[in-house]
C-alpha positions in Angstrom: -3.9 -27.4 -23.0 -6.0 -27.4 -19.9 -7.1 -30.4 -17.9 -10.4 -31.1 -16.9 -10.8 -31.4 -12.9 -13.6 -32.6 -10.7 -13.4 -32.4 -6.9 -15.6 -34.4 -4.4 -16.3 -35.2 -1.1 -18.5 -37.7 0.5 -21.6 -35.0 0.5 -21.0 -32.4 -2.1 -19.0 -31.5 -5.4 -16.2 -29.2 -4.5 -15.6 -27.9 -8.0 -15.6 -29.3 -11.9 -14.0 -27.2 -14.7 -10.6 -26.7 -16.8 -7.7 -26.4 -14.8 -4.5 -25.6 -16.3 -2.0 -27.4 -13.3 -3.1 -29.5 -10.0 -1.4 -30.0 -6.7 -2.5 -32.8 -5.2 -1.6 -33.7 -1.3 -1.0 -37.4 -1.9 -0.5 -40.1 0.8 3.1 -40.5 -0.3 3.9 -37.1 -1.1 2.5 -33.7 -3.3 2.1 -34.6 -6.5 2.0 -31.8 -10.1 0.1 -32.4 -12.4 0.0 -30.7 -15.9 -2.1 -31.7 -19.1 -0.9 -34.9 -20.9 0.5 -36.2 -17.5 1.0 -40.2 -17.6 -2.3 -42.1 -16.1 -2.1 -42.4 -12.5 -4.1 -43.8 -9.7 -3.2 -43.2 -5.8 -4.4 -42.7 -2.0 -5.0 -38.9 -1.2 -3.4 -37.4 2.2 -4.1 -34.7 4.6 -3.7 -30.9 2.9 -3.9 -28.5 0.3 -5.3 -29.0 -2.7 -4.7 -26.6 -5.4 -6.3 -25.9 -8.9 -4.6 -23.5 -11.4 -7.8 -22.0 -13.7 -7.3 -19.0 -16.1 -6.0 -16.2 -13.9 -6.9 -17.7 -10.4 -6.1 -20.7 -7.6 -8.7 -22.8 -6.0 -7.5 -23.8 -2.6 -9.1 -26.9 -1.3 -8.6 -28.3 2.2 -8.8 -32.1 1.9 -8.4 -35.5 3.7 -8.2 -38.6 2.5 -10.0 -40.7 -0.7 -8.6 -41.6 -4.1 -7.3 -39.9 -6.8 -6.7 -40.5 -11.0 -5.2 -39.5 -14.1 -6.1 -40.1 -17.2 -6.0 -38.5 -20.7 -6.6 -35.1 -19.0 -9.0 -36.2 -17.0 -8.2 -35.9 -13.2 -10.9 -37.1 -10.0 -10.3 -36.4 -6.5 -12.6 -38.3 -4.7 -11.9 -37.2 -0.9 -13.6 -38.3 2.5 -13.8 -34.9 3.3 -12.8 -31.5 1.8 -14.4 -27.4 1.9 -13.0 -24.5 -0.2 -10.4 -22.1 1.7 -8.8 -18.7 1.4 -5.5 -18.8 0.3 
């Protein structure tokens, strides 16, 4: 069951779609997440984010904002953040 993901920085949208796992770079840590993961709020770090669609990866280079979780329904709201090769 895919999540639904939307990625965005302080002057663009980086990306919104289904997403079947995210690796988020948080503050404390990297973080998985997969569908029906428990509701989660935190502080996003400096790094790679990384979005699992149908059959490719989305590399994101982020730093800092917020992120959340909830009912398979995930935000990444970063200060700053552009697309990169992996």
């Amino acid at each position: 069951m895919p999540m639904y993901v939307t990625v965005v920085s302080r002057t663009e949208s980086l990306f919104s779609g289904e997403c079947t796992q995210v690796t988020i770079p948080a503050e404390s840590g990297e973080l998985g997440i997969l569908s029906r993961h428990e509701p989660v709020l935190g502080v996003l770090g400096e790094g790679r984010l990384r979005l699992h669609t149908e059959g490719d990866v989305k590399i994101f280079k982020v730093k800092g904002g917020i992120y959340s979780v909830d009912n398979d329904l995930v935000t990444i709201a970063a200060h700053s953040g552009e697309q990169v090769e992996g």
